[in-house]
Each structure stands twice: as C-alpha cells, then as structure tokens.
MARKOL-679523 format. One record per residue (C-alpha): residue in three letters; chain; x, y, z. Coordinates in nm, 4 decimals, decimal comma, m for minus. Layout:
REM MARKOL-679523
  type  mol         X         Y         Z
   ALA    A         X         Y         Z
...
***
This chain:
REM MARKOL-679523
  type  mol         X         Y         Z
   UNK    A   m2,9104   m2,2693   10,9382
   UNK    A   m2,6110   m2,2552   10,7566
   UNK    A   m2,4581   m2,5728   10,6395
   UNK    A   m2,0776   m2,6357   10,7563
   UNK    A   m1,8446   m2,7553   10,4600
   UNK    A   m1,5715   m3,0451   10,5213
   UNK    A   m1,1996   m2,8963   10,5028
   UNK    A   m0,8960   m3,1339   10,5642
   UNK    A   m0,7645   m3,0233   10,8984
   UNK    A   m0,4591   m2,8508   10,7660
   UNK    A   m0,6094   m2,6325   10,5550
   UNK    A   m0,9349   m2,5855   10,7449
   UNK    A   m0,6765   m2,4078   11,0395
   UNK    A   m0,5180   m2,1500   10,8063
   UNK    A   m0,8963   m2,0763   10,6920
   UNK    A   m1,0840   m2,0668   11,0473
   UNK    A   m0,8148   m1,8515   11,1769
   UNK    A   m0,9511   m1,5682   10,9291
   UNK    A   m1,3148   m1,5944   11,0382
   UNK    A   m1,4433   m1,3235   11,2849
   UNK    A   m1,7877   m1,3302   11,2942
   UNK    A   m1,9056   m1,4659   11,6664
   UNK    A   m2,2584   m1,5197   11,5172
   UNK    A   m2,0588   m1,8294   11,2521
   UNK    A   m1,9144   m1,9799   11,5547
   UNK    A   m2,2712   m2,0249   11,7479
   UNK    A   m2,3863   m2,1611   11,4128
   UNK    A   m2,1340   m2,4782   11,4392
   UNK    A   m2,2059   m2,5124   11,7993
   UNK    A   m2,5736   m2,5127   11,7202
   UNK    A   m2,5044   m2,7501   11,4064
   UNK    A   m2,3159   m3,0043   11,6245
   UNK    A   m2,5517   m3,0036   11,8943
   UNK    A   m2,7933   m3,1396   11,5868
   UNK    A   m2,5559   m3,4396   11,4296
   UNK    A   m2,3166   m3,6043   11,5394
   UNK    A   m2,0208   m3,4509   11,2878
   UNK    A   m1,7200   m3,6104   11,2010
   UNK    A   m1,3950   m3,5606   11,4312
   UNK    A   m1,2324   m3,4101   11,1119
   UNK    A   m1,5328   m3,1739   11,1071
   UNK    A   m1,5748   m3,1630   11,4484
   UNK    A   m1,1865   m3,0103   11,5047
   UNK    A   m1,2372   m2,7505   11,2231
   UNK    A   m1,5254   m2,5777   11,4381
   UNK    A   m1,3513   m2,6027   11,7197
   UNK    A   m1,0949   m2,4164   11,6060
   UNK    A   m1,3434   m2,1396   11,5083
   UNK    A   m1,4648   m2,1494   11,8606
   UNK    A   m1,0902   m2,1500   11,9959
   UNK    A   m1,0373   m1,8131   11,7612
   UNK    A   m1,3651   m1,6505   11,8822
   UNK    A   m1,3030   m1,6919   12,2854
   UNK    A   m0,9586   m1,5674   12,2620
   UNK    A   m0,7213   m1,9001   12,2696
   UNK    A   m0,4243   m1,7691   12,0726
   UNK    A   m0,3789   m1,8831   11,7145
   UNK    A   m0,0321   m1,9744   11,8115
   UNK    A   m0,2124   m2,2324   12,0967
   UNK    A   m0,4689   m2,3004   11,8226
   UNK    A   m0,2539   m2,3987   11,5590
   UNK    A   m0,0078   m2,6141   11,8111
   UNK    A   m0,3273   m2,8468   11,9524
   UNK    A   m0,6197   m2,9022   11,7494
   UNK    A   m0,5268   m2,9759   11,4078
   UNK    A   m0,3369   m3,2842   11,6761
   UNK    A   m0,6378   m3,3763   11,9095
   UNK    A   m0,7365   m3,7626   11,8911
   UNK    A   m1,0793   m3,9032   11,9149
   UNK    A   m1,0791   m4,1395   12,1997
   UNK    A   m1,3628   m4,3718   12,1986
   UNK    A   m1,3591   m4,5208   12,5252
   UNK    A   m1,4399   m4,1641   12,6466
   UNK    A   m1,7661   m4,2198   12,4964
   UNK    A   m1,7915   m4,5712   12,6185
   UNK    A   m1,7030   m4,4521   12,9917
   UNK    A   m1,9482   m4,1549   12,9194
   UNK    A   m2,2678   m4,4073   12,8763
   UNK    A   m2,2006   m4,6330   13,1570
   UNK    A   m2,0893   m4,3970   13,4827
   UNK    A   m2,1297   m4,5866   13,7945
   UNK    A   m2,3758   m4,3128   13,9417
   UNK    A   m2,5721   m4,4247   13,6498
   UNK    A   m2,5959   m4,7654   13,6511
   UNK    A   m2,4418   m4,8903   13,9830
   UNK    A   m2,7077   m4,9228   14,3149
   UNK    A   m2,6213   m4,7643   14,6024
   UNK    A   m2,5494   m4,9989   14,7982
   UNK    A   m2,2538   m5,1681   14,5544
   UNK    A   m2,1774   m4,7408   14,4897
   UNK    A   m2,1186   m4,7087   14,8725
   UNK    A   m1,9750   m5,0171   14,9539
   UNK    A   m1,7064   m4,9619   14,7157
   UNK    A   m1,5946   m4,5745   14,7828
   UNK    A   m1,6391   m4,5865   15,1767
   UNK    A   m1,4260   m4,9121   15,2229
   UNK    A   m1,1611   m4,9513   15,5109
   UNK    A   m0,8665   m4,8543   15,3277
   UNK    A   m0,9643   m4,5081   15,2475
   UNK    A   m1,0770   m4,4550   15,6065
   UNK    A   m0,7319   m4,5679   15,7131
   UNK    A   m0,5913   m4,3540   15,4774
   UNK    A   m0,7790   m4,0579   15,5479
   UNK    A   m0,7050   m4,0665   15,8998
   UNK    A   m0,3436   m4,0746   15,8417
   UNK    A   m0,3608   m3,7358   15,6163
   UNK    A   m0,5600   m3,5844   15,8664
   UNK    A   m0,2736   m3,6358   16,1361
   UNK    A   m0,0028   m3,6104   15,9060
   UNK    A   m0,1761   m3,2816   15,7540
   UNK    A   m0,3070   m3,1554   16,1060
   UNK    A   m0,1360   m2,8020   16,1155
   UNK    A   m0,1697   m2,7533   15,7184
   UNK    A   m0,5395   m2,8498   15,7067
   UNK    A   m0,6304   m2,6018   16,0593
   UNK    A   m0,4844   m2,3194   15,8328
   UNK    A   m0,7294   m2,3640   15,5298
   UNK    A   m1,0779   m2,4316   15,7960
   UNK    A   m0,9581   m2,1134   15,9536
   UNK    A   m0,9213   m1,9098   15,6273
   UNK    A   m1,1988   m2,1216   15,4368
   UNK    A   m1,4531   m2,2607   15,6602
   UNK    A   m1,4125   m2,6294   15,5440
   UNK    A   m1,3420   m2,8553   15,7586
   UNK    A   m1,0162   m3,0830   15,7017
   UNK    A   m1,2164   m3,4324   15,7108
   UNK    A   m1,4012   m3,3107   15,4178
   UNK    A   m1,1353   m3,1611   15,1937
   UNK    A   m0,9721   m3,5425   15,2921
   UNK    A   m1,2940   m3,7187   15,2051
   UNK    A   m1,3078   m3,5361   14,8383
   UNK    A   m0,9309   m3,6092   14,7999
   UNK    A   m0,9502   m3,9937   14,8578
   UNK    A   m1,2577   m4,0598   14,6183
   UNK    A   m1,1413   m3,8034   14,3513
   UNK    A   m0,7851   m3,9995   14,3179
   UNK    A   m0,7671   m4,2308   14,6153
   UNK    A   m0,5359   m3,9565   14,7829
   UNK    A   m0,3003   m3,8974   14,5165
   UNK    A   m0,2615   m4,2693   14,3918
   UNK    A   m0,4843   m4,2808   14,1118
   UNK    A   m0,5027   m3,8634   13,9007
   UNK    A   m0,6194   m4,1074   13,5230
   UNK    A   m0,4537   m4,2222   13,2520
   UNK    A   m0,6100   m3,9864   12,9843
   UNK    A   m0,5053   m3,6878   12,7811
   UNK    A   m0,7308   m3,4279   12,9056
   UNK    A   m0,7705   m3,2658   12,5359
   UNK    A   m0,8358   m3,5800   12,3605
   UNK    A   m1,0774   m3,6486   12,6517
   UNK    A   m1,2434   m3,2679   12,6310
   UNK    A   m1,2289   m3,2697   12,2830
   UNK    A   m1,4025   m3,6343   12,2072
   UNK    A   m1,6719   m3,5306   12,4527
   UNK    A   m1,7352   m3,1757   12,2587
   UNK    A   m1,7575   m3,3566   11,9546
   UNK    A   m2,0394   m3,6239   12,1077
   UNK    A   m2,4103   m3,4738   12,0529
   UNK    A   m2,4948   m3,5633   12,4244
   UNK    A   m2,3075   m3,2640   12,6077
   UNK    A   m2,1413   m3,0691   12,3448
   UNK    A   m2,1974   m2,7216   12,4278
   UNK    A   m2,0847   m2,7769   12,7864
   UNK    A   m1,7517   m2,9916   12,7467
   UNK    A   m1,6600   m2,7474   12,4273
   UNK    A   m1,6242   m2,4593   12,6586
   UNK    A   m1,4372   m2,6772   12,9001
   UNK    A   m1,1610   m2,7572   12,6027
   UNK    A   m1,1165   m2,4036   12,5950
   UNK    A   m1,0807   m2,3040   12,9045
   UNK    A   m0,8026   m2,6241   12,8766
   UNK    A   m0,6264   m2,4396   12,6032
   UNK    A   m0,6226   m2,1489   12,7975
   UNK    A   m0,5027   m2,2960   13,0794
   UNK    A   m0,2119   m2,4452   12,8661
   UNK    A   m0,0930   m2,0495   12,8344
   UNK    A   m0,1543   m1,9536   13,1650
   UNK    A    0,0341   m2,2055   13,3704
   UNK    A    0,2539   m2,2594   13,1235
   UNK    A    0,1021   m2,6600   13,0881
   UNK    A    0,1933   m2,9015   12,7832
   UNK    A   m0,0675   m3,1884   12,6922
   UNK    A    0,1615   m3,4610   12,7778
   UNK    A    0,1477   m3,2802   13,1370
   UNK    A   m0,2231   m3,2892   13,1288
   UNK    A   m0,3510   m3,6384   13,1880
   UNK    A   m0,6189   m3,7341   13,3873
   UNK    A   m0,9732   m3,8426   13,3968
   UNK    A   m1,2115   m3,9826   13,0371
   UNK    A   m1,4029   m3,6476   13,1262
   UNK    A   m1,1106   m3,4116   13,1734
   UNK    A   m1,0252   m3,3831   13,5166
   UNK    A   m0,7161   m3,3040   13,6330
   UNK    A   m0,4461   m3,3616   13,9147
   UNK    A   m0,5297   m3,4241   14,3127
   UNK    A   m0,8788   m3,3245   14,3414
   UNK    A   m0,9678   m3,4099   13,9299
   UNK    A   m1,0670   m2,9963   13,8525
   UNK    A   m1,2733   m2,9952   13,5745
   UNK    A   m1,0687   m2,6675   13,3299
   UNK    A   m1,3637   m2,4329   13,4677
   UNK    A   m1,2943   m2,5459   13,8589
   UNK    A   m0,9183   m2,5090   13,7596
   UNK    A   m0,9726   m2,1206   13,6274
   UNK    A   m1,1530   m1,9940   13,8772
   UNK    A   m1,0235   m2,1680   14,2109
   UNK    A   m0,7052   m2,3121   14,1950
   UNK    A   m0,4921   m2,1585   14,4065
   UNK    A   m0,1156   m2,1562   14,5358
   UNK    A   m0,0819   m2,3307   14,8548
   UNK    A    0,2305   m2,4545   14,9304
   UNK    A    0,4060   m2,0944   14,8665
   UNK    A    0,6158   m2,1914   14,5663
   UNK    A    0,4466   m1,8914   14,3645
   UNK    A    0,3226   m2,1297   14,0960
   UNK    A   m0,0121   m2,3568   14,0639
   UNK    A    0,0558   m2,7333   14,0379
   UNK    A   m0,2816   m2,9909   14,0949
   UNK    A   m0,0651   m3,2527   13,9706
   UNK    A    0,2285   m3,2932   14,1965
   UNK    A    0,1313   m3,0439   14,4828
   UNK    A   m0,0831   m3,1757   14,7173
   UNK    A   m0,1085   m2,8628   14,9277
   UNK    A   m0,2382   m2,6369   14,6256
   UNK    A   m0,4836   m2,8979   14,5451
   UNK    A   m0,6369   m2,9441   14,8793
   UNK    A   m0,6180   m2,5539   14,9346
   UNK    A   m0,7943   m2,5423   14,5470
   UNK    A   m1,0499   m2,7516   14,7039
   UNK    A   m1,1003   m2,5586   15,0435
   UNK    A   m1,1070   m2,2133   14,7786
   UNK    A   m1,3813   m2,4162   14,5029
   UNK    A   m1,6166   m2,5061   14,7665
   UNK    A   m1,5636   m2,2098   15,0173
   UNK    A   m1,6546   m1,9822   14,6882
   UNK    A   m1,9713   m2,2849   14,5619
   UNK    A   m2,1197   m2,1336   14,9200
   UNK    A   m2,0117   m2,3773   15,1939
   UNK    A   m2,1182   m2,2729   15,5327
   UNK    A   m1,9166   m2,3335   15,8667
   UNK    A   m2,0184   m2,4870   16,0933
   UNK    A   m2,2655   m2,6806   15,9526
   UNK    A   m2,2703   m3,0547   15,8671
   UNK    A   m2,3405   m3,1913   15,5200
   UNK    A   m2,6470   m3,4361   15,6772
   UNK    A   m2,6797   m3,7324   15,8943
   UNK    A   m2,8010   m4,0823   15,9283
   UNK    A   m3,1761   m4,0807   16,0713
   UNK    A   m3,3834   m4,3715   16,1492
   UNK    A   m3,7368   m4,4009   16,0305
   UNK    A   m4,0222   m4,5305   16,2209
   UNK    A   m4,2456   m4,8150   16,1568
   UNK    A   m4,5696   m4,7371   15,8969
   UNK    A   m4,3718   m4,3939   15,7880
   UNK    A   m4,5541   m4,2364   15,4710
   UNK    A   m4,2580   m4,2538   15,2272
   UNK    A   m4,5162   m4,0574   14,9665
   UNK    A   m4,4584   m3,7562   15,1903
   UNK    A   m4,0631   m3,7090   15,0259
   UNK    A   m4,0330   m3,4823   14,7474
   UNK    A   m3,7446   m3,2605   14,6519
   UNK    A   m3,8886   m2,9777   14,8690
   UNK    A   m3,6489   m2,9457   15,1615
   UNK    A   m3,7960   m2,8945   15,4867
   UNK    A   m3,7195   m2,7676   15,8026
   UNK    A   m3,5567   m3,0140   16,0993
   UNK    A   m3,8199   m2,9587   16,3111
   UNK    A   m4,0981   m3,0870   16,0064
   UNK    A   m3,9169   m3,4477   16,0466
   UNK    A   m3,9055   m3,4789   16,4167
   UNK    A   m4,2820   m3,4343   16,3575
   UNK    A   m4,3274   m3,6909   16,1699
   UNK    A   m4,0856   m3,8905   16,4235
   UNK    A   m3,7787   m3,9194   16,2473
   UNK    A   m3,4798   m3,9449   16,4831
   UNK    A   m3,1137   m3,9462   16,4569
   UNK    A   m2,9387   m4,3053   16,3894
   UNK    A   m2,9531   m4,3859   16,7845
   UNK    A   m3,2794   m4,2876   16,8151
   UNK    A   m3,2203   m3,9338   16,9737
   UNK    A   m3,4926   m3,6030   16,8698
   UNK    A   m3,3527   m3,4453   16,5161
   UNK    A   m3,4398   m3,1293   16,7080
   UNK    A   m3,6895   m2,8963   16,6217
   UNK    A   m3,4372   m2,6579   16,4549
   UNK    A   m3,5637   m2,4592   16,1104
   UNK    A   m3,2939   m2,5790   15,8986
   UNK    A   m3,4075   m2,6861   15,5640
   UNK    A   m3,3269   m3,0408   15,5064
   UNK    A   m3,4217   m3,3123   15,2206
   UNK    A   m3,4844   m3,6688   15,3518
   UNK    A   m3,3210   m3,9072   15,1034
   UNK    A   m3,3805   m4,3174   15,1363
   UNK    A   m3,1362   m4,4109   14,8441
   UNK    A   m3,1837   m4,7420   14,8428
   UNK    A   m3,5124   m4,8012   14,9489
   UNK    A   m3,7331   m4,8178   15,2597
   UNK    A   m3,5069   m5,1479   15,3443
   UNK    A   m3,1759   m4,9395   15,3322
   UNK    A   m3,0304   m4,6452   15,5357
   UNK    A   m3,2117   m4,2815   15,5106
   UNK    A   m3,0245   m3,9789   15,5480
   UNK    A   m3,1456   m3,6188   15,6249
   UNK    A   m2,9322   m3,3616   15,3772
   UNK    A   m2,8213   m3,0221   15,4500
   UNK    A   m2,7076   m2,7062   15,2806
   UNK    A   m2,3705   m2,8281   15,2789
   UNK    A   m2,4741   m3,0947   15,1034
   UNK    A   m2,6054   m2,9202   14,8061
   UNK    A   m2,2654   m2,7321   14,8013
   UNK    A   m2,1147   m3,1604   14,7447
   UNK    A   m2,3645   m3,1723   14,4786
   UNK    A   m2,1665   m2,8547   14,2895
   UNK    A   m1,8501   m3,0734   14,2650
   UNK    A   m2,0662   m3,3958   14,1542
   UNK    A   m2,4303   m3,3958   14,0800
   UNK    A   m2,4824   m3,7315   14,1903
   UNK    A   m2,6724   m3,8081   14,5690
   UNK    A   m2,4649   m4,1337   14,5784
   UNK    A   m2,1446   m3,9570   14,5912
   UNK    A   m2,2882   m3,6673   14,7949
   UNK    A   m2,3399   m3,9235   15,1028
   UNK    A   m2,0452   m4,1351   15,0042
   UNK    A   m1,8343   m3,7871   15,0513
   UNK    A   m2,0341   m3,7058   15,3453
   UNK    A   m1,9749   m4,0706   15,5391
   UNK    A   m1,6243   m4,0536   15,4114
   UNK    A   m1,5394   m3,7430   15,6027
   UNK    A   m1,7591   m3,8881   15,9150
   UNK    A   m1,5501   m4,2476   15,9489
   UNK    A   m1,2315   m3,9997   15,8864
   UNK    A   m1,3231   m3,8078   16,1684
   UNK    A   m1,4298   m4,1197   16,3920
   UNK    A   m1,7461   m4,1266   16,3961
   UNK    A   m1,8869   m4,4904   16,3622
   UNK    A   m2,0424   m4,6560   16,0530
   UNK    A   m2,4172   m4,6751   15,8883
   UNK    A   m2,6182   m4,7891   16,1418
   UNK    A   m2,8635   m4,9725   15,9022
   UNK    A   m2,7346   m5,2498   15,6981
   UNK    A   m2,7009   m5,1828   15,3231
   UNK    A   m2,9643   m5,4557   15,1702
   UNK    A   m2,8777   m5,6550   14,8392
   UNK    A   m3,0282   m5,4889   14,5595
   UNK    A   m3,1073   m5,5707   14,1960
   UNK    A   m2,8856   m5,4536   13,9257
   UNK    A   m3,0245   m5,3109   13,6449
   UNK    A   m2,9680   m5,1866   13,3352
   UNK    A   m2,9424   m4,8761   13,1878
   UNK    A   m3,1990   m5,0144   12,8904
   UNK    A   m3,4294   m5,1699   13,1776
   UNK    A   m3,4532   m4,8300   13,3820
   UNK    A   m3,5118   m4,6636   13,0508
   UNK    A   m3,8024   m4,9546   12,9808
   UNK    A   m3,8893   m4,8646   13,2982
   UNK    A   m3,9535   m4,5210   13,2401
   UNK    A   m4,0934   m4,5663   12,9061
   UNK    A   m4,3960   m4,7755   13,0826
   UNK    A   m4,4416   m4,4984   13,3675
   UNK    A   m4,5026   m4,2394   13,1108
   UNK    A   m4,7374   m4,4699   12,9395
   UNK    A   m4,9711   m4,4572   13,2601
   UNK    A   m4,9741   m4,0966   13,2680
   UNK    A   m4,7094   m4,0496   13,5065
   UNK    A   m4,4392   m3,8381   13,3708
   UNK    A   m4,0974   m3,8892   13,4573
   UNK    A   m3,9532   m3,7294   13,1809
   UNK    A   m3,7267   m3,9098   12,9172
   UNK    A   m3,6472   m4,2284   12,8731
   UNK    A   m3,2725   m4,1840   12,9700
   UNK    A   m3,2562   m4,4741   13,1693
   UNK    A   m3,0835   m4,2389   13,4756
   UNK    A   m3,3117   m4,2524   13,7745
   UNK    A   m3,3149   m3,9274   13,8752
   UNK    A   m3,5615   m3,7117   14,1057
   UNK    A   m3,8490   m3,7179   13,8466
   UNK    A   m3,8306   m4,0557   13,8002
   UNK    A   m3,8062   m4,1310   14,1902
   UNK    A   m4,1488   m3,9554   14,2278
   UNK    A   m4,3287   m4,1203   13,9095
   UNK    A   m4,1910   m4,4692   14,1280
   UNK    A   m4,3865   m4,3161   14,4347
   UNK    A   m4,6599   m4,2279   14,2531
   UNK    A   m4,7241   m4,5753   14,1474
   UNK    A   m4,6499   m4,7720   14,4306
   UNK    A   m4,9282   m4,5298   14,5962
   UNK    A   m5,1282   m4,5857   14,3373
   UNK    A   m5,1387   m4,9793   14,3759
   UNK    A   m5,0590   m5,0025   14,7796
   UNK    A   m4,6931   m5,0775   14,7959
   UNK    A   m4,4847   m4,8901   15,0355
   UNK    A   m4,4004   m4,5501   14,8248
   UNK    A   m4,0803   m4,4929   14,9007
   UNK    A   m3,9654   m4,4024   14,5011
   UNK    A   m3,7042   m4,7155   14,4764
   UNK    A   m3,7165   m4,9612   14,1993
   UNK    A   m3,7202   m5,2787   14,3924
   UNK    A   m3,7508   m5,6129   14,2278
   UNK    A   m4,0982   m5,6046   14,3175
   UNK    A   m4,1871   m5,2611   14,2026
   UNK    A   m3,9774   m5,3079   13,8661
   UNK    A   m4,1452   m5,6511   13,8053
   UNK    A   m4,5416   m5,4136   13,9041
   UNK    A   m4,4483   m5,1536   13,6525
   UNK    A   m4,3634   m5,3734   13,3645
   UNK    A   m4,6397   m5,5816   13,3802
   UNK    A   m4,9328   m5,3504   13,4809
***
C-alpha cells in the first residue's frame, strides 16, 4: 500500500488538484479506513477524492482547505440513543402527547396538500407527519451543526469512513446544484439537513419541488420537504395500502425461541395464537411479517410489515421503526399501546459489549463486541435463556444480564 505523505493544507490543494489517477484516490480511502489520520491529513485526501468524483476545483478549493473537525460529532456518534437507550425510555420520549397534538394539527391544517402527495405517491399523510415530527419536531428543531464540518469529521473517523466520505461529496455537489452556501447548511452531528434531516444522498436523489416555486428548499419549505419525503420513500418501495405493523398480544406459555429474523406469513402467527391488541384473529392472510418483542416478553410485541422495512431505509433502527409507526397511528386516532411499557435496566454500551464478549465465550456467536444489541445478538440472548430454562424471548433483562455474566 502506498504510504500518504503530510502536506500543509494550502499547499497540499494546489498539489491534489493535479492528481488523476482514480486508483491513488481508493488508496487514501483504503489507508484511512486503516488509521485514524490526522484532520490535516485527513482534508488533503479528501480533496483528492473531491477531484476524482467530479466536485469542481473551484468548490474544492472554496471548502476543504476550511472544514473544521468537530469533536462532539464523534462524541454524539458513540452514544446514539438507538444504541444505548431501552425501548421503553426510546418510546416514551418520541411518542409523547405533544407531538400527537401536533401532528394532528398538520394533518388538518395540511389536509388538501397531504391528499395530493398519497394520491401521486402512495404514502399516507399520517406517516409523512409522523417522520416530520421525530426528524425535527415539525420544523422546530432542523440542528445546530455545519453539515460539512459534521460530514467531514465523520469521513475522517475510522468507524464509517468510506460511507460518510461519499456523503461530503455529494454535499459539495449539492452546494453547486442548488446554489447552497455552508452557513446555509446546518443541521444534524451526522449531516442531515432541513425538515425531514436528508442525509446529501436522500437529498440528490429525492428531493423534490413541492410548493411550485421552481426551486428546492428542505430548509424553509415545508411543502418540498414533506413532498421529498412522500418521493424518498415512494421510490425506497413503499406499498399502498398497506400498514407498517400492528400491536398483537401474545398468549400465555408462547415459545419466544420460535422468533428469528425470518418473516413469516400472517396466517403462521394466528397459528401459534397471536391476536391483534384486543384480542381479535391476525387473519390467516400470507403476508410476510416479523414478530418483534422489543422490550421483552414483559413489554408490548408488534407484528412488522413490508412497509416497515421501507421505515428501516430512512433509519436502521427497530426502535424508531415502531416509534414512526405508533406516531402516525395516535396521529390518525387510533388509541395507544395496549400493554404497559415495563421499567427496564439501563445499560451500558461497555456492559452490552461485556455482555457479548461472554456469549461468544460459550460458543454462541453474536458477532463483535460492539456493545449494539442488534439481531445477532438478540438470538445468542435466546439461545441462552433456552439453554438454561428462562423464557427465550432474546431481551437482556436484569436477570438474564446478571445469568450471562456469571455462568
């Protein structure tokens, strides 16, 4: 591998802007993806990287030799609340009262707007609402961070480099396109922008015009950025018609080993007598559907759809997937969880990678030690608590934490 030499930003830009071999340019990325380089480093390769995927050297020049390493970014990257918050404190805080009230008022006050994008896009105006008032809290909250400091001090980190480099130039790109300056482009520690926080890819490809005005504007039009969002997930594969899940209720002595990640059809949980919230039949329709108990067998369980896969696209998290999903629900009217939320442990990042660390130990593999509890890990729970008769329903109670650690 060839080894990168330190330039002093200045001259480094002159120098980069000469290279034109895309081969050089997958040798930084590769190199960075290795050690953590300095920012000063860090900004000369992404300049070569801004030359090779056609940002202009006029745009190149301008912003990088300029872009400030942020390190809260990196702090806010270790510790996101779908890492390290339950889900019942996760829920609790995202579906509250006042963004049901407020989502109800947008629907009426949107009404005729919102019929106009379900009829040309399929999604229905409670969701579009439901991904507005997390995303910013309906306009009130778009971040307080400059979007290419934030891009470009996650590019720089070793965890996600490759991905939040291309994102930075897509940003620069963007800046040419719509005609953006970086004191207009503020927003969230991981670069996402305006009503409905578009990540630079998201902001490419689907933004659209929808208030008319011939021009794209996420920040101060709230029409373009809730027809962006009808656009983004109409294009991620959203289907009409159908509903992201639902609240079931399981019976008494249920096999909680039987969930995996394989979806199954409707008809496969009414089987195993699984019933909506109010005890009604599921039906025996053949829609695939994933059964998810996200905070235990003592919490509520949900069964997910295809639509809620398409959630997952926006944010790969199952917490906000449901909180999106009950949003739009209590926006529409429908009532709330049936099924108390129960008061869980908090844990640690460090203990859940501890955790993890012992599973593997047994011979149950849940991967790495990231301390993120993710499907693999969920199973490698199951797996144990089957082992040693507890009830196997994948969730780290205090119980099962306490069983793992000292087995």
């Amino acid at each position: 591998m060839r080894t990168f030499r330190l330039f002093s930003c200045l001259s480094a830009l002159s120098i980069v802007i000469s290279f034109s071999t895309l081969s050089y340019a997958q040798t930084i990325v590769e190199a960075s993806a290795e050690k953590d380089l300095s920012f000063a480093e860090c900004k000369v390769s992404l300049a070569e990287i801004a030359l090779q995927r056609g940002v202009s050297k006029a745009r190149i020049a301008s912003e990088i030799p300029h872009l400030t390493q942020v390190p809260k970014v990196l702090e806010y990257d270790r510790n996101q609340p779908e890492f390290v918050q339950t889900f019942p404190s996760y829920y609790s805080a995202r579906v509250n009262q006042w963004r049901i009230e407020k989502g109800r008022e947008a629907l009426t006050g949107n009404k005729e707007f919102l019929a106009g994008l379900t009829k040309k896009y399929g999604i229905p105006g409670h969701y579009l609402l439901a991904f507005w008032g997390l995303e910013t809290n309906f306009g009130n909250y778009k971040g307080k961070m400059s979007t290419l400091d934030s891009l470009a001090t996650l590019a720089c980190d070793p965890r996600r480099s490759e991905y939040f480099t291309s994102e930075l130039m897509l940003a620069l790109k963007l800046m040419d396109r719509e005609s953006l300056t970086k004191d207009q482009m503020i927003g969230s520690w991981a670069g996402a922008m305006g009503h409905t926080q578009f990540m630079p890819t998201a902001y490419t490809k689907y933004a659209i015009d929808g208030d008319g005005d011939g021009k794209i504007d996420l920040w101060n039009s709230e029409k373009d950025a809730l027809a962006s969002a009808a656009n983004f997930l109409n294009k991620l594969g959203w289907k009409p018609g159908l509903r992201w899940g639902r609240e079931v209720a399981i019976p008494v002595g249920f096999n909680y080993a039987s969930i995996s990640n394989e979806r199954k059809p409707i008809s496969y949980w009414s089987n195993l007598n699984i019933t909506k919230a109010n005890g009604k039949t599921v039906g025996k329709s053949d829609i695939p559907s994933k059964l998810i108990v996200p905070a235990g067998h003592e919490g509520p369980a949900f069964l997910a759809y295809h639509n809620f896969n398409v959630i997952l696209r926006w944010n790969n998290s199952e917490f906000y997937g449901i909180a999106v999903g009950q949003l739009a629900n209590r926006i529409l009217g429908n009532d709330e969880l049936s099924k108390a939320l129960p008061d869980l442990p908090k844990y640690s990042i460090s203990q859940m990678a501890q955790m993890q660390r012992k599973l593997n130990s047994m011979s149950i593999n849940v991967g790495g030690a990231d301390g993120i509890i993710g499907p693999a890990t969920r199973a490698g729970i199951r797996e144990f608590q089957s082992r040693n008769d507890m009830i196997a329903d994948g969730f780290p109670s205090t119980a099962t934490y306490n069983a793992i650690l000292n087995f």
